[in-house]
Backbone bond lengths (Angstrom), bond angles and torsions (degrees), N, CA, C in turn:
res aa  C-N    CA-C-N  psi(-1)  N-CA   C-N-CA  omega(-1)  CA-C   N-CA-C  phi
1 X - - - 1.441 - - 1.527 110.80 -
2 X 1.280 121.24 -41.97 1.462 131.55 -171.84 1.483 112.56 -95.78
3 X 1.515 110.07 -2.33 1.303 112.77 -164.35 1.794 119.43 -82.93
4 X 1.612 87.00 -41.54 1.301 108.28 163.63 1.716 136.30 -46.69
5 X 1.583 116.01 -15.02 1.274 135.11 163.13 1.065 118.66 -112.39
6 X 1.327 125.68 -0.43 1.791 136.81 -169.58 1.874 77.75 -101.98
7 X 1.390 121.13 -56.61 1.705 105.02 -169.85 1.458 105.49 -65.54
8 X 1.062 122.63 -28.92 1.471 128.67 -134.07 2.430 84.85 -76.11
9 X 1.399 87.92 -46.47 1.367 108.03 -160.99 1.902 97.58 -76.85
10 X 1.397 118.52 -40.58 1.422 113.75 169.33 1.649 114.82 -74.25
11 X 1.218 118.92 -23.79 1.934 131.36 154.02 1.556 100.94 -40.23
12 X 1.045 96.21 -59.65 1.909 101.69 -168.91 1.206 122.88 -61.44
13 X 1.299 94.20 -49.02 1.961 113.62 -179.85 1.828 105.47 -73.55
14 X 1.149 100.15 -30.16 2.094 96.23 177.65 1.478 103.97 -93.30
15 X 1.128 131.88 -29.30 1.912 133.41 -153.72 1.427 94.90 -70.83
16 X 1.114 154.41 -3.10 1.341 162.46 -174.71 1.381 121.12 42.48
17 X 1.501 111.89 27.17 0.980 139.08 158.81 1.918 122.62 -37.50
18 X 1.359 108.08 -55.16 1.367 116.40 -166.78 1.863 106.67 -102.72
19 X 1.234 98.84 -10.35 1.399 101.12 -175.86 1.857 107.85 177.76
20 X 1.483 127.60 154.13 1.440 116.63 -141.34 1.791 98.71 -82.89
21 X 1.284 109.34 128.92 1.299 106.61 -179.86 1.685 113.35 -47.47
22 X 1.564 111.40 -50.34 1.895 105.00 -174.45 0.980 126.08 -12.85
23 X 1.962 112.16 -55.26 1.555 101.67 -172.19 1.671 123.58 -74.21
24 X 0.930 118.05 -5.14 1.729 134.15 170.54 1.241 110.86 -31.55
25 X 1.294 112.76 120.34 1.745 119.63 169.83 1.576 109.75 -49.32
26 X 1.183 103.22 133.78 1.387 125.53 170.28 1.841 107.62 -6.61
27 X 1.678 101.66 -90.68 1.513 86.81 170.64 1.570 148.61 -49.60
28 X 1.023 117.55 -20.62 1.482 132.03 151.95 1.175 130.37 -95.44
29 X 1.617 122.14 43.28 1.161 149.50 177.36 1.487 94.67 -122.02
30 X 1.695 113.56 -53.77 1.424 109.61 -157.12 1.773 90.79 -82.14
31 X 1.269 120.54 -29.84 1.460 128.62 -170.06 1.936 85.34 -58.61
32 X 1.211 108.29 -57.54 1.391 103.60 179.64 1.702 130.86 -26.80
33 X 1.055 94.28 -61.92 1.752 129.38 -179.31 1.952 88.44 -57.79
34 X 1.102 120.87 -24.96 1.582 110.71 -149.84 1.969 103.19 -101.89
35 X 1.624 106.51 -47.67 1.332 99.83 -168.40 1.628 91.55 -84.15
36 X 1.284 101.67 176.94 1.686 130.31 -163.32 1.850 98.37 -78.41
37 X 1.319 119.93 -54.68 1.461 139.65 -140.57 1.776 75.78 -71.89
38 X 1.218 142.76 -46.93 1.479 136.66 -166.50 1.448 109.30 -84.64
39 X 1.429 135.57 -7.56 1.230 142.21 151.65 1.911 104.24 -87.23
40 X 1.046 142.67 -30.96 1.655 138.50 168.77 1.832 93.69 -61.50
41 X 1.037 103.72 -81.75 1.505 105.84 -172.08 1.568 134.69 -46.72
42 X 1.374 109.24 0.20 1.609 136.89 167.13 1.801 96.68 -94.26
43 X 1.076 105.33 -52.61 1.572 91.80 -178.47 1.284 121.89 -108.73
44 X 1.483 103.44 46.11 1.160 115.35 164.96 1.653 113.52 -122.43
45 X 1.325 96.02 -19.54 1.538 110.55 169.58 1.524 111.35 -84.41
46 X 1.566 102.45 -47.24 1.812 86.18 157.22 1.070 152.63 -1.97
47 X 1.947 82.18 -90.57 1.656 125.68 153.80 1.504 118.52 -25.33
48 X 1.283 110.17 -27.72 1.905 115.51 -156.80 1.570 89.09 -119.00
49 X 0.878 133.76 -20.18 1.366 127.44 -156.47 1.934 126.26 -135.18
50 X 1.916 93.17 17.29 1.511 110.91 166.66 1.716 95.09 134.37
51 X 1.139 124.20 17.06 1.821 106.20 172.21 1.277 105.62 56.91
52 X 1.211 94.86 157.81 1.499 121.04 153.53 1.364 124.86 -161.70
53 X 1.180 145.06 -157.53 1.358 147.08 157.78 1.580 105.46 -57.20
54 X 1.200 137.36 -66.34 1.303 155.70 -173.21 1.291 107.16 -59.60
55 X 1.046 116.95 -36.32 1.504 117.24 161.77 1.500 104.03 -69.09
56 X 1.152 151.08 -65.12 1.160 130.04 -171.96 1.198 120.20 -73.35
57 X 1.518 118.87 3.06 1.786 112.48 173.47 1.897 85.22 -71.92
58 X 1.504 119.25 -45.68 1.511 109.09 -163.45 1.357 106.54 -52.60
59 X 1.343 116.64 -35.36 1.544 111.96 -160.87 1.863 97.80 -84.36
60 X 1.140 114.87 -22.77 1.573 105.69 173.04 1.265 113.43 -68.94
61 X 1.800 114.57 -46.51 1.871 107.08 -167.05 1.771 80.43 -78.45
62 X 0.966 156.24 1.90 1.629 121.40 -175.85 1.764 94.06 -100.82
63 X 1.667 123.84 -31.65 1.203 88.68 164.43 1.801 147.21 -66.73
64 X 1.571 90.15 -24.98 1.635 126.05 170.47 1.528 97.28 -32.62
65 X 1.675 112.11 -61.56 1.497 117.98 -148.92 1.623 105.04 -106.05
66 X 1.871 107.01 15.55 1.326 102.68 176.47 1.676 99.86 -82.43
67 X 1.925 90.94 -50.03 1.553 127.47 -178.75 1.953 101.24 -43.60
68 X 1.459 119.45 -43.59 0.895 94.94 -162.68 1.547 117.76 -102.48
69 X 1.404 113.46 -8.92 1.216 139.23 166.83 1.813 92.83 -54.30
70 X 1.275 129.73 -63.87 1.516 128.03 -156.98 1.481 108.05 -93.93
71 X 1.476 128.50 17.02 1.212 142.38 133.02 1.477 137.76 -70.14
72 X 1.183 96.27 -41.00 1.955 113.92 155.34 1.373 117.16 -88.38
73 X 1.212 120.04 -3.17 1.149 110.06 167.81 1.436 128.86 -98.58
74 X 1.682 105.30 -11.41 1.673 144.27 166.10 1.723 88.44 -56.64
75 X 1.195 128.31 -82.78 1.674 137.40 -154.54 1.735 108.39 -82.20
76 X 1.028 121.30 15.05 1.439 109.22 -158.59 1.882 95.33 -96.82
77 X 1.001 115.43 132.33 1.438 140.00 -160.21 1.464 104.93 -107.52
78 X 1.502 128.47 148.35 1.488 134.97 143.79 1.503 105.01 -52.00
79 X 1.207 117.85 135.65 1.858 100.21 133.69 1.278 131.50 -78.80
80 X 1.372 108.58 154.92 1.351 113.33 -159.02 2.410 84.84 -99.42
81 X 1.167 88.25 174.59 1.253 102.73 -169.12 1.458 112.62 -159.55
């Protein structure tokens, strides 16, 4: 339950988003290397700053999971009770 804002907030602080991950103590270097949000935000700077291949795998899985997100969201039902 609590876990989900405990990553959300160590995502933020490692993704090197606000300032350059390198200098990061040891364990939140490797924490770096580990969640997803610090691999998006590398190829998103990519993306902005000359492409590459890796940049367009991001832009393929985010259309993948726009496409497939608004397919389940087409069939999704109440339960009945």
């Amino acid at each position: 339950m609590f876990i989900g804002p405990i990553l959300m907030v160590v995502q933020l602080a490692t993704a090197g988003r606000t300032f350059p991950w390198q200098p990061l103590p040891g364990p939140l270097a490797l924490i770096h290397q580990a969640l997803p949000m610090s691999h998006a935000v590398d190829r998103v700077r990519q993306l902005m700053f000359g492409g590459s291949a890796a940049a367009a795998w991001l832009v393929a899985s985010l259309l993948v999971s726009v496409l497939g997100a608004l397919k389940r969201g087409r069939y999704r039902t109440l339960p009945r009770t």
